[in-house]
C-alpha positions as CSV (number, residue, x, y, z in Angstrom):
1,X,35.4,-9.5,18.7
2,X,33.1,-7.2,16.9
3,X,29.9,-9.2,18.8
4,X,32.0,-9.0,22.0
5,X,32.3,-5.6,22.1
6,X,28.7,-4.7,21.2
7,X,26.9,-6.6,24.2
8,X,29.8,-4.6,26.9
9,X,27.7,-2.0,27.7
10,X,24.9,-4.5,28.6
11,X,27.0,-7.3,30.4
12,X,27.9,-4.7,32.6
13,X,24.2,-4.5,34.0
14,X,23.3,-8.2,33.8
15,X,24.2,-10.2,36.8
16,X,25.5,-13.6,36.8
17,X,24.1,-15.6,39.8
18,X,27.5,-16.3,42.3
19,X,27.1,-18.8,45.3
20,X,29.1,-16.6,48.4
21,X,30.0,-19.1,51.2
22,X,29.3,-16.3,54.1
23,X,26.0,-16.6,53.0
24,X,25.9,-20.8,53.8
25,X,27.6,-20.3,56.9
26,X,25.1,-17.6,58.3
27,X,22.2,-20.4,58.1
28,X,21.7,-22.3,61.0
29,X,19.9,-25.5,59.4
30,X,22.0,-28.0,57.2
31,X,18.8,-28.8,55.0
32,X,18.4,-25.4,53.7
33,X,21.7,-24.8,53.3
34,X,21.8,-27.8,50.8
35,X,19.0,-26.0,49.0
36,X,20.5,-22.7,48.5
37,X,23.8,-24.4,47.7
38,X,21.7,-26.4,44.8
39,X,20.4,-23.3,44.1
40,X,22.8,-21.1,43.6
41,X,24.6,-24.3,41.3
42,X,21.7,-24.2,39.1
43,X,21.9,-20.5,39.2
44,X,25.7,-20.5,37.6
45,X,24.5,-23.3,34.8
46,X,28.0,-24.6,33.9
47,X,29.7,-22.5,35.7
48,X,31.1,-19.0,36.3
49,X,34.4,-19.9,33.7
50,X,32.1,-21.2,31.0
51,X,29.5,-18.6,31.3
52,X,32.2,-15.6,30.9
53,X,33.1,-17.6,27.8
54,X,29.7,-17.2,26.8
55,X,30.3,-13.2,27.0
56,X,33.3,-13.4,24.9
57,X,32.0,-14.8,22.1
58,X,29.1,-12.1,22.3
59,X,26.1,-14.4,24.2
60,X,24.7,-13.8,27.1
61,X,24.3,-16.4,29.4
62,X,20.6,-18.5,29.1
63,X,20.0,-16.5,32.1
64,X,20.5,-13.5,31.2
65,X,18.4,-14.2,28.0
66,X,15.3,-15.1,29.8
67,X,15.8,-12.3,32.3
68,X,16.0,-9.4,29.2
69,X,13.0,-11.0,26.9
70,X,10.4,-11.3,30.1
71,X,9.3,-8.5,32.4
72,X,11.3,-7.9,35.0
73,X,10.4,-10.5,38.0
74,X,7.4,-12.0,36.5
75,X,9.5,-15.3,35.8
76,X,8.3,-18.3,37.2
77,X,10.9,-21.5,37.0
78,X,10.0,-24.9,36.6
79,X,12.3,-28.0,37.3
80,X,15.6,-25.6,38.4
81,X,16.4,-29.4,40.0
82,X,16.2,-31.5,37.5
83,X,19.0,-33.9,36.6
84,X,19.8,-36.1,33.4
85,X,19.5,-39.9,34.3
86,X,22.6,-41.3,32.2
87,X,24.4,-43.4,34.0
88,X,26.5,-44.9,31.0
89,X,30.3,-43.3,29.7
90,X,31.1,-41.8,32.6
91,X,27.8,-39.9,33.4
92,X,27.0,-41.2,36.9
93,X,29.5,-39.3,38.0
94,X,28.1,-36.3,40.6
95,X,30.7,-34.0,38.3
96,X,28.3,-34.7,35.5
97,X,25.7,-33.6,37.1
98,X,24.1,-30.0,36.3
99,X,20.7,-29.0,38.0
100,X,18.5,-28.0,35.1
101,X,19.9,-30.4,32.5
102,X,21.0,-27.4,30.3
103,X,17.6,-26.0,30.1
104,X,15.4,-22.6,31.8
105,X,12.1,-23.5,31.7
106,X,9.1,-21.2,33.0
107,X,6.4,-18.8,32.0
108,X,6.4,-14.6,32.8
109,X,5.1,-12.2,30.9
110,X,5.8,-9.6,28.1
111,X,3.9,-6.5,28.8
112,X,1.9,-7.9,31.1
113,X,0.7,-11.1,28.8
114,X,1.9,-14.9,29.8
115,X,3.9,-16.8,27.5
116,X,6.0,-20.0,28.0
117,X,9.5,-19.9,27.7
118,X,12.7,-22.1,27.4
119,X,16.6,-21.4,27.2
120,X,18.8,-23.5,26.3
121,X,22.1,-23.1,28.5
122,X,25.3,-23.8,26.3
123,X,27.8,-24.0,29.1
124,X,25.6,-27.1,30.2
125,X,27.2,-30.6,27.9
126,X,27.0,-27.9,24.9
127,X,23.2,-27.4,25.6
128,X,22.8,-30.7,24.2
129,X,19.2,-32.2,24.7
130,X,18.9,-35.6,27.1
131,X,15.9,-37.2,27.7
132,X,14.8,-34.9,30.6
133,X,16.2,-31.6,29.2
134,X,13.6,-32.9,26.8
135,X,10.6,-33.8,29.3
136,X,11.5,-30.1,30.8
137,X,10.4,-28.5,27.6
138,X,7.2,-30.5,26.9
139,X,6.4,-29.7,29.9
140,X,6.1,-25.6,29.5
141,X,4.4,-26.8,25.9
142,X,1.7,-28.7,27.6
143,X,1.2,-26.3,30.4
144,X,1.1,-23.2,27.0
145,X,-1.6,-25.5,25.1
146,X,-3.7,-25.9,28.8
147,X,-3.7,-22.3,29.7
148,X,-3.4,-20.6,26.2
149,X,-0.5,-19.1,25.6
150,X,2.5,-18.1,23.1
151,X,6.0,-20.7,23.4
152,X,9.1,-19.1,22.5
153,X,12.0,-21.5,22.3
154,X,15.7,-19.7,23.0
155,X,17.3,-22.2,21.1
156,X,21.7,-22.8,21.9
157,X,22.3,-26.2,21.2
158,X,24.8,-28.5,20.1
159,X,22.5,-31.5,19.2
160,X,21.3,-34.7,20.9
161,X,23.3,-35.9,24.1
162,X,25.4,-38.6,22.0
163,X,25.6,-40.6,25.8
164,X,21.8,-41.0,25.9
165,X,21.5,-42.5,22.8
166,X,17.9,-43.4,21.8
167,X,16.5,-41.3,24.8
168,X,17.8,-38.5,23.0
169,X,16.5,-39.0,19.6
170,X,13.0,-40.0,21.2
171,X,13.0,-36.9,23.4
172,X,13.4,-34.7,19.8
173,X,10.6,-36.5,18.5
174,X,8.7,-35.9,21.7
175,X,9.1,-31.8,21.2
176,X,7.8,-32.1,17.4
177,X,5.2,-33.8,18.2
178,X,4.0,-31.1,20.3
179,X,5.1,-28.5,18.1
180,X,2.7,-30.1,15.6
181,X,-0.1,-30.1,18.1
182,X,-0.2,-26.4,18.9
183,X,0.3,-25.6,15.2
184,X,-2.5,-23.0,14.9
185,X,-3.6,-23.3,18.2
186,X,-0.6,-21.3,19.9
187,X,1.9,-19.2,18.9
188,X,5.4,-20.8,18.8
189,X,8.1,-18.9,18.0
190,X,12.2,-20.0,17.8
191,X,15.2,-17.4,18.4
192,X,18.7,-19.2,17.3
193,X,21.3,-17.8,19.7
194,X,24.1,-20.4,18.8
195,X,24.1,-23.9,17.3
196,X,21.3,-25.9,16.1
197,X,22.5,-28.9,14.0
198,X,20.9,-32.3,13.2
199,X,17.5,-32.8,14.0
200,X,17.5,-30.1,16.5
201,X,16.5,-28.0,13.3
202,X,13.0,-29.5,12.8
203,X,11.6,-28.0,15.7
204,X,12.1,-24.3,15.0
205,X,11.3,-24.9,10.9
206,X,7.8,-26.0,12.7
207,X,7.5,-23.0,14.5
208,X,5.5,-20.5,13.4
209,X,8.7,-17.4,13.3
210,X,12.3,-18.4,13.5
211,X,14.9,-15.8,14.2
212,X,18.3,-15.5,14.1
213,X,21.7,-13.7,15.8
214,X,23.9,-12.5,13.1
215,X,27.6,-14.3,13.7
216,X,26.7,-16.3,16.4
217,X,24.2,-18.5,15.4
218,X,23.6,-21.3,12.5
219,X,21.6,-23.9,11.8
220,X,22.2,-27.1,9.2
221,X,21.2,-30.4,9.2
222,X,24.6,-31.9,8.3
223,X,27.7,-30.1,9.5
224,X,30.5,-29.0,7.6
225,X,32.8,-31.9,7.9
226,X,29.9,-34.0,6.6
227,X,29.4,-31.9,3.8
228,X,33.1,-32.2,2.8
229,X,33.1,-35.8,3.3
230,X,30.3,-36.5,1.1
231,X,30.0,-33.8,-1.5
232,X,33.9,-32.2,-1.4
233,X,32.1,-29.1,-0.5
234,X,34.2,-27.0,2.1
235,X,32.3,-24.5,3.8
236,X,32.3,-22.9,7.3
237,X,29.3,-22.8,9.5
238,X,28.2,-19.4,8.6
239,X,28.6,-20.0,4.9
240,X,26.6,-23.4,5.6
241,X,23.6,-22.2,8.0
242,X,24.5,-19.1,9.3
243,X,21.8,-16.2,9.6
244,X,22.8,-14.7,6.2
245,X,22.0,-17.9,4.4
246,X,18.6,-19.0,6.1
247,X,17.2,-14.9,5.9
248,X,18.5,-14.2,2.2
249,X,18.6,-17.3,0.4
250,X,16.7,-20.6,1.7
251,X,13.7,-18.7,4.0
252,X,14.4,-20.7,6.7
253,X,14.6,-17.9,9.4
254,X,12.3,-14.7,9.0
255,X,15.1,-12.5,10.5
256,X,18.6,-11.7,11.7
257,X,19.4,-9.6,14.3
258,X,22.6,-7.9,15.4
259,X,22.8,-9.4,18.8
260,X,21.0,-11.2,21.5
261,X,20.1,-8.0,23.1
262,X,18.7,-6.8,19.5
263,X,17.1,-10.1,19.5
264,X,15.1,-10.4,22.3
265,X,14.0,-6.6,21.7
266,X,12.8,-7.1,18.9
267,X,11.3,-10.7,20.1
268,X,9.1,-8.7,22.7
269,X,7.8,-6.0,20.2
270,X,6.3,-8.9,17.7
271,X,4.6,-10.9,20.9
272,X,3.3,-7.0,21.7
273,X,1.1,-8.1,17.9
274,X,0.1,-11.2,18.6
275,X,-3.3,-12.6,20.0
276,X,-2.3,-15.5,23.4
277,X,-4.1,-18.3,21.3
278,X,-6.5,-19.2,18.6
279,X,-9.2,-18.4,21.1
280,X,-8.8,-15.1,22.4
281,X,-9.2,-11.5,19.9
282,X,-6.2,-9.8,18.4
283,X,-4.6,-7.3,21.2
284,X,-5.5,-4.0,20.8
285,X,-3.1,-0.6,21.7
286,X,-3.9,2.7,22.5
287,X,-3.5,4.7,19.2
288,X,-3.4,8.7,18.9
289,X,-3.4,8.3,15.1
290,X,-7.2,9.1,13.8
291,X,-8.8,6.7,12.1
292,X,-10.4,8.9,9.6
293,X,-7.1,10.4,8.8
294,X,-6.5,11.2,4.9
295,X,-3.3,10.7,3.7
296,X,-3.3,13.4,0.7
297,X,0.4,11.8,-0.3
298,X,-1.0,8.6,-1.4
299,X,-2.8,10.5,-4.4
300,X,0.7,11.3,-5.8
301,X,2.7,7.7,-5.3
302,X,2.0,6.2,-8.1
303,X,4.0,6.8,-10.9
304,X,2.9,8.2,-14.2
305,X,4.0,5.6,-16.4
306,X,2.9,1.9,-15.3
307,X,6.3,0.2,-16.0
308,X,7.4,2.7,-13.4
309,X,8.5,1.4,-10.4
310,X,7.3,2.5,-6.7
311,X,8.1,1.2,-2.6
312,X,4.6,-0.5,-1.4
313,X,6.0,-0.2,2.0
314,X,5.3,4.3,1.4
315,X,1.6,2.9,0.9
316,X,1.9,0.5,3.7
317,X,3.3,2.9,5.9
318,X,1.1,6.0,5.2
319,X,-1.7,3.9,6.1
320,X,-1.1,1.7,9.0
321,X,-1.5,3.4,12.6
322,X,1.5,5.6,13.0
323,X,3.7,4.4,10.1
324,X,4.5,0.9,13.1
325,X,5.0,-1.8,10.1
326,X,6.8,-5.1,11.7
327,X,7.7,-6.7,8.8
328,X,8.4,-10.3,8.3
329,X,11.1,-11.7,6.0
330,X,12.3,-8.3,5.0
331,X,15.6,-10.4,3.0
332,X,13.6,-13.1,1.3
333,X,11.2,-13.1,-1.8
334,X,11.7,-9.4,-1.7
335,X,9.0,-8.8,-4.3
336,X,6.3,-9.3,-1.7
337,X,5.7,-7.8,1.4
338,X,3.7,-9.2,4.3
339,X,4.5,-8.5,8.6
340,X,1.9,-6.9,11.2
341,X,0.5,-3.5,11.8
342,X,-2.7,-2.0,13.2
343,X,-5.3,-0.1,12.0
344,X,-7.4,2.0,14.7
345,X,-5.3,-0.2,17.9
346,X,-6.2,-3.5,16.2
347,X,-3.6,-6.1,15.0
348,X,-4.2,-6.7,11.2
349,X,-1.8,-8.6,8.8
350,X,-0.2,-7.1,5.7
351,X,0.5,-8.5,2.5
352,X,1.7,-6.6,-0.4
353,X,3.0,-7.0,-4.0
354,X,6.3,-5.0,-4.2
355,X,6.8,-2.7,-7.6
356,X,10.7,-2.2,-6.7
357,X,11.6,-6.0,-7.2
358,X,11.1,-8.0,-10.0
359,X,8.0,-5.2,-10.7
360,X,6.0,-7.6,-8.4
361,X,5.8,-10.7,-10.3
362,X,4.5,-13.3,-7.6
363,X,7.2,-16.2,-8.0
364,X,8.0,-19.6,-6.3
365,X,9.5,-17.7,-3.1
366,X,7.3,-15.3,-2.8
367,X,4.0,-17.3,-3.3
368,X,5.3,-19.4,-0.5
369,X,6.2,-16.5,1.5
370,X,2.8,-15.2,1.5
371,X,0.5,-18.5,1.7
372,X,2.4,-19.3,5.1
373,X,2.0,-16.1,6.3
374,X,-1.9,-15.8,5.1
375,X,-2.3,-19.1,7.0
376,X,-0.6,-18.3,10.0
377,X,-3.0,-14.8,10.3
378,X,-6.1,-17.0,9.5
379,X,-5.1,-19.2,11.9
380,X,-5.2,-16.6,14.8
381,X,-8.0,-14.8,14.1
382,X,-6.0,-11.8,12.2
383,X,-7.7,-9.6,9.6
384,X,-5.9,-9.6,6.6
385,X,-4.9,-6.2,4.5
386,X,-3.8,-6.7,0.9
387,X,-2.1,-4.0,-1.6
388,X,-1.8,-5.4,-4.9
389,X,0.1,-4.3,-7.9
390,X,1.0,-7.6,-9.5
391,X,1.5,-8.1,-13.0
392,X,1.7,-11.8,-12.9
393,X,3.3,-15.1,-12.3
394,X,7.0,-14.4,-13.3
395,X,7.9,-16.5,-16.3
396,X,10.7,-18.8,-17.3
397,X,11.7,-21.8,-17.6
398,X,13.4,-21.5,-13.9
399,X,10.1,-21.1,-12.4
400,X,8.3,-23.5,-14.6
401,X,11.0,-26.3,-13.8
402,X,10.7,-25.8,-10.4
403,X,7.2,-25.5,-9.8
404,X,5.7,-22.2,-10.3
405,X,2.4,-23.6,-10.6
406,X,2.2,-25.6,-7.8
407,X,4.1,-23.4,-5.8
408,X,1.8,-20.1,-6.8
409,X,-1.4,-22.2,-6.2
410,X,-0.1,-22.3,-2.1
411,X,-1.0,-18.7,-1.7
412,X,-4.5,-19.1,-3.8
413,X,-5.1,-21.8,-1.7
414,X,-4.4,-20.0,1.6
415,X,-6.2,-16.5,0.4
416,X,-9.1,-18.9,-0.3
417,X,-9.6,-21.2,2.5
418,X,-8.9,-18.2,4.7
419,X,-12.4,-17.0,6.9
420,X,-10.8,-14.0,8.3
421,X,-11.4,-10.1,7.2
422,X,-10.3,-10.1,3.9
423,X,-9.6,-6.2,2.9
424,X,-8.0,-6.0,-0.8
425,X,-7.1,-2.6,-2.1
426,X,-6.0,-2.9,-5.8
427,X,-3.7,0.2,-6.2
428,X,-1.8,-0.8,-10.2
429,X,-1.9,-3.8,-12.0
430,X,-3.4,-6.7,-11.0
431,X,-3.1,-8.8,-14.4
432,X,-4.2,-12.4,-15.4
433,X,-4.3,-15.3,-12.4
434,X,-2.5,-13.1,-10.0
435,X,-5.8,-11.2,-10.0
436,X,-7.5,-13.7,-9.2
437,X,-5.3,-15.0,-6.4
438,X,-4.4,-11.9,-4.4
439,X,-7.2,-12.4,-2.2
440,X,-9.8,-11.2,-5.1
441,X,-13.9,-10.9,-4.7
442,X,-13.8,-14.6,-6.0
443,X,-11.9,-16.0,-3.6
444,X,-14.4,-14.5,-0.8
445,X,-12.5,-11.4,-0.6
446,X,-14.6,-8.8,1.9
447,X,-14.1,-5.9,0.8
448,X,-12.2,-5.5,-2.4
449,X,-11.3,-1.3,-4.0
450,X,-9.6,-0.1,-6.5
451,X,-8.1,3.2,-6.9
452,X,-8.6,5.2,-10.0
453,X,-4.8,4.0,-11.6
454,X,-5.9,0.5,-10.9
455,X,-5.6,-1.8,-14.3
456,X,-7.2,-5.2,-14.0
457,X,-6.9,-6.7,-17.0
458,X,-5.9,-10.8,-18.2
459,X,-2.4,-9.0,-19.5
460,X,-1.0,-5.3,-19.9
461,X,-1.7,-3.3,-23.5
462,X,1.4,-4.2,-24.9
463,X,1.5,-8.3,-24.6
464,X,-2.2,-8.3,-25.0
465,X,-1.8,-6.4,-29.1
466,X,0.9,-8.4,-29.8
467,X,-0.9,-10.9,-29.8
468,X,-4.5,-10.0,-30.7
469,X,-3.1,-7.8,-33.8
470,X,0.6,-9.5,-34.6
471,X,0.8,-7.8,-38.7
472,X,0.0,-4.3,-37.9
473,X,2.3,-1.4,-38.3
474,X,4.0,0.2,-35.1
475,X,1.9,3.3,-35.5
476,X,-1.3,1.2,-35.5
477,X,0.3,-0.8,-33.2
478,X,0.3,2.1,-30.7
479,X,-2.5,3.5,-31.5
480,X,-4.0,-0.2,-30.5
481,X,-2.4,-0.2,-27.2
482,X,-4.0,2.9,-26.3
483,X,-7.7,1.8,-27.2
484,X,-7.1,-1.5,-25.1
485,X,-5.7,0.3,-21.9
486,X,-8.3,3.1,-22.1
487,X,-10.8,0.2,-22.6
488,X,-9.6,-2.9,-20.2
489,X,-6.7,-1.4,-18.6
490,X,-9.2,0.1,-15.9
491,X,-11.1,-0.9,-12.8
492,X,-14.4,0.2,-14.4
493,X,-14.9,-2.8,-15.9
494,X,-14.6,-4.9,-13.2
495,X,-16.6,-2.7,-11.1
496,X,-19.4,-2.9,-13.6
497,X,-19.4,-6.8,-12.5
498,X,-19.3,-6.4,-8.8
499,X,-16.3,-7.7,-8.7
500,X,-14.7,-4.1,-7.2
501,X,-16.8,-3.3,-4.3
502,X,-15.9,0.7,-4.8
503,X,-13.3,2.7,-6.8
504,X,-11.9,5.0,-4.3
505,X,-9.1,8.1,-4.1
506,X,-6.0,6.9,-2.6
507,X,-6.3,9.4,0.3
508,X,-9.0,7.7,1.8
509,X,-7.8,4.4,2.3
510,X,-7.2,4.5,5.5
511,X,-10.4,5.8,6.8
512,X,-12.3,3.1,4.3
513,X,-10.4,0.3,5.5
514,X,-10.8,1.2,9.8
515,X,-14.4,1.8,8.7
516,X,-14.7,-1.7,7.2
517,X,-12.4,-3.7,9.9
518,X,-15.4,-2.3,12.4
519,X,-18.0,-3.5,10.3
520,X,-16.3,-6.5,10.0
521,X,-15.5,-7.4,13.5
522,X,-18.1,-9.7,14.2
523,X,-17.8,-11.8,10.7
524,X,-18.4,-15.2,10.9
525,X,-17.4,-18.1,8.3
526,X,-16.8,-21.5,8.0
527,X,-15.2,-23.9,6.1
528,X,-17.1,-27.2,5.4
529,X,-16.2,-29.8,8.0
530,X,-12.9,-31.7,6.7
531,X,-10.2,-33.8,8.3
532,X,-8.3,-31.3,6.8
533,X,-7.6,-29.7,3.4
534,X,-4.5,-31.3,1.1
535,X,-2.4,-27.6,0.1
536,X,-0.2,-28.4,-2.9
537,X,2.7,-28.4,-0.7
């Protein structure tokens, strides 16, 4: 009830579509009677009964979805009259017949930029997906690789139309080929606004975001009667797949929002950072934040002692163009950072070791975290910003059993094949192979500054005595880890090497970093020519 009563407010402004027979019998010609009756049918979806079901379990309607994430009357409809071709169990019948197929297809806008869109409509055969619910959506995905454009998936859906069979399975197939395809080349994004079972699930874990509505949606591949048959496991669909459990735990959604009206909000601002395709720039928004603005603050974040811990999103936040950080995966691998921001108008991608968590050890999670999201800004042309305080690969035998080497090589791989801007500001630590893999000068880093406090080193004072000098005295002991973090604990070192472009005070990083985004604006790089490269996936 608590989802009910939050969308109220809203339902109370969104119209539902209703057919009004005074309005047939006013119309002269038969023929275009029959169109504004199928209209008006395909209008209602399922019907007016199931659609104010819809309401009470807090969704709106597909509709209604479609109208709030799109500018108002810039949607453009495709195949409003399209019907399944079943004719097997009963589904000749003209009863079963919905126009649509349990699918809004089209493209509008979002402030004033084209993207692709389709809504699954539950109160059509669950939103179920039938051969030409399926054709439908490849459809707007062809027509979004052709002109260039973002596809954002609404998905509601109770699985594969058991009546078609085959069709059904092929037309899944169909969709992920496609999502394949315009990997890289478009943006795809998924919003889960109910269901999504089986292998519905493979299209949205291709996508490049996947979002989810608190209570309302889920996703698994095996339900939770299978999952009790086979394991003995009993578990609800939240506790299975619900938004908690794919934001906190397995990283299968980037993030949860309170409801569909939160969702699609929220939806809108992240297409606002996005370039159309592979091919055109990163937007670029009018800013009144300076770009040679100091930020005296930063010169006093970090903390006096180096075990101390500090929030990378006060850095992040202080620097960025009026403190607007979208972050991405806020609930998952919490030790690193990464989401979108702009520096001087200009979309730019943020990745940054977090001090609060696990002191910023990079770890299985958060390596993957990062090299997908490094890929996904190389793909589309984004400059990447990185803040590093990392003191390392987190050990264990956890980690090592499960992969941490393979696992942490993903994000040098990503940071290394990546021919963006690459803008590294070391602000602690940046100890042993983490160094090197946080987008360093080796791996063709841009521009790469330290600050003062920086301390790149292979490990911190006290591991690195321990072992160098393992019979000494604590006092001489101490007096040992002094002389090595005076000596290697610094960034002067490194600079001596070129391999720290410029030690700099913390209050200037803004104004260094729009400065150096400007130079690098017209960069060009290339990979050598490959079929593609193998990522230790």
């Amino acid at each position: 009830m608590a989802a009910v009563n939050r969308l109220i407010p809203f339902l109370r402004v969104l119209p539902v579509p209703r057919p009004a027979g005074a309005f047939y019998s006013a119309r002269p010609f038969h023929k275009v009677a029959r169109y504004e009756e199928k209209k008006a049918k395909a209008l209602l979806g399922g019907g007016q009964e199931r659609v104010e079901k819809q309401h009470k379990q807090g969704k709106l309607s597909a509709r209604q979805r479609v109208q709030l994430l799109l500018d108002p009357g810039s949607f453009r409809e495709y195949d409003m009259f399209v019907e399944h071709s079943c004719v097997d169990f009963g589904m000749s019948d003209p009863s079963m017949k919905f126009p649509g197929d349990g699918v809004i297809t089209g493209h509008g806008c979002i402030n004033g930029r084209t993207v692709f869109i389709f809504s699954q409509d539950f109160t059509v055969f669950g939103g179920s997906l039938s051969s030409m619910h399926a054709k439908k959506i490849c459809k707007v995905m062809d027509k979004a690789m052709d002109i260039g454009a973002p596809v954002i998936g609404l998905n509601d859906s109770g699985g594969a139309r058991i009546q078609e069979g085959v069709d059904s399975l092929a037309g899944y197939a169909d969709i992920f080929q496609r999502n394949v395809m315009a990997s890289g080349v478009i943006p795809q994004l998924s919003l889960i606004m109910g269901p999504c079972a089986g292998g519905a699930v493979y299209s949205p874990a291709i996508t490049d975001f996947t979002f989810m509505v608190k209570d309302t949606s889920y996703m698994f591949v095996t339900g939770p009667k299978v999952v009790e048959e086979v394991t003995k496991e009993v578990v609800t669909d939240q506790e299975l797949g619900g938004a908690d459990v794919h934001t906190k735990k397995s990283g299968v959604a980037h993030k949860a929002f309170e409801h569909d009206i939160h969702a699609l909000y929220e939806l809108r601002e992240l297409v606002d950072f996005l370039p159309l395709s592979n091919r055109d720039p990163v937007p670029i928004r009018h800013t009144d934040d300076p770009k040679d603005r100091l930020a005296p603050g930063l010169d006093y974040i970090i903390p006096y002692s180096s075990d101390q811990p500090y929030n990378m999103l006060d850095v992040v936040k202080t620097v960025v163009d009026e403190g607007n950080f979208y972050e991405i995966m806020p609930a998952y691998a919490k030790n690193i950072t990464v989401g979108f921001a702009r520096m001087a108008g200009r979309t730019v991608g943020i990745v940054g070791n977090q001090p609060n968590q696990k002191a910023g050890c990079l770890d299985i999670v958060a390596s993957i975290k990062g090299a997908r999201f490094v890929r996904f800004c190389d793909a589309f042309n984004i400059p990447l910003i990185t803040f590093e305080d990392v003191p390392g690969f987190l050990p264990g035998t956890y980690e090592e059993y499960n992969g941490i080497i393979r696992n942490g090589a993903k994000l040098l791989y990503a940071y290394a094949e990546a021919t963006v801007p690459k803008i590294t500001v070391i602000t602690r630590k940046a100890y042993g192979g983490a160094y090197d893999v946080m987008s360093s000068k080796h791996l063709r880093g841009d521009i790469n500054y330290a600050w003062p406090t920086a301390e790149i080193a292979v490990m911190g004072a006290g591991g690195a005595v321990a072992i160098l000098h393992k019979r000494k005295s604590p006092s001489e002991l101490a007096e040992l880890q002094k002389e090595y973090a005076d000596t290697l604990c610094t960034p002067y070192q490194a600079a001596a090497r070129g391999f720290i472009d410029d030690i700099i005070q913390p209050r200037e990083t803004r104004r260094r970093i729009c400065e150096d985004l400007e130079m690098l604006a017209t960069k060009k790089q290339s990979n050598p020519w490959k079929k593609h490269g193998n990522i230790p996936l």
